[in-house]
C-alpha positions in Angstrom: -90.8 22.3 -155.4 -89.8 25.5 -157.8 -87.4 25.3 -160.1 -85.1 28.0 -160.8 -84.7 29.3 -164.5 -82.1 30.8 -165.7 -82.4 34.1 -168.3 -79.9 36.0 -170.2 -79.4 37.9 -172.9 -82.7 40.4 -171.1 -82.4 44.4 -172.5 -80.9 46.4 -169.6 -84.4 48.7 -169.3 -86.3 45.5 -168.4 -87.5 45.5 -164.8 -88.3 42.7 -162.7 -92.1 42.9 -162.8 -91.7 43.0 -167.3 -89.9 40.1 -166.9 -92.4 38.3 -165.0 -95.4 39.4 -166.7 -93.5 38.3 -169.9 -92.9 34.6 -168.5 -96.5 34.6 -167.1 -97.4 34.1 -170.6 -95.9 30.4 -170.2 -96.7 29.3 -166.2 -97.3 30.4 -162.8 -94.1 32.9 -161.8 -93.3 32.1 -158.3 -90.3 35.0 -157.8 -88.2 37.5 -160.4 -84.5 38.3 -159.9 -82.6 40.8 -162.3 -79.1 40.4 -161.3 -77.9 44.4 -161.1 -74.2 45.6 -160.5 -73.1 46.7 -157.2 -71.7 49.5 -157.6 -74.5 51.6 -160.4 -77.6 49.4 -159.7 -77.6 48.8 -163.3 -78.8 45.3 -165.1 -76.4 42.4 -165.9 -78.5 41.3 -168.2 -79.1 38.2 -166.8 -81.4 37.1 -164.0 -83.5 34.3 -162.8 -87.1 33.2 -163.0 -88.7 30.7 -160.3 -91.5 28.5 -161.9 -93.4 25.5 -160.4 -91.4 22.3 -160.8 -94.4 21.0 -163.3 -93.8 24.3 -165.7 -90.3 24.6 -165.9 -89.6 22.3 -168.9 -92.4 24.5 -170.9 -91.1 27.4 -170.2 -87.7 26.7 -170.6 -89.1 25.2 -174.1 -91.2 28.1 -175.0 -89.3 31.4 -173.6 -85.3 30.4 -175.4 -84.9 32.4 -178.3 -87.7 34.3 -178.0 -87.4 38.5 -177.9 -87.9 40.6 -175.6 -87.1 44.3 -176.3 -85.6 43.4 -179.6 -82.8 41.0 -177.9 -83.5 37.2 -178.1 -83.4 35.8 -174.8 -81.5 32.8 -173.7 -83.5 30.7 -171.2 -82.6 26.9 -169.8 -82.3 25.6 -166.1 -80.0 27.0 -163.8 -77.3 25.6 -162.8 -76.1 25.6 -158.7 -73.4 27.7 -158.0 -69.8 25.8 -157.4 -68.7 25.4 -154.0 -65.5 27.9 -153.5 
């Protein structure tokens, strides 16, 4: 079952397919999600990685604080959204 990662903190010129071929460092990358504003299409700076269950503590471990375009990234499980 994947686990869903949560990153933040990623440089606005990252794309999704950086990203993952920066976490493929650590584990298998199952899916990439920049989360982009409606409105311009431009980067949150935040997104979410989806790992294999088995990986997700490593890369959680491995990836948090490292940099990525000169920003150090914030990385740890997501959390579910709360019900409204």
């Amino acid at each position: 079952m994947p686990k869903t990662i949560y990153v933040g903190n990623i440089p606005w010129t990252t794309n999704e397919d950086e990203l993952k071929t920066y976490f493929s460092e650590v584990g298998e990358i199952i899916s990439v999600r920049i989360i982009t504003e409606r409105a311009t299409g431009r980067s949150k700076g935040y997104g979410f990685v989806e790992v294999a269950e088995e990986d997700a503590e490593a890369v959680v471990e491995q990836m948090n604080g490292k940099e990525l375009g000169g920003r150090k990234l914030v990385v740890n499980e997501a959390k579910p959204r709360p019900e409204e």
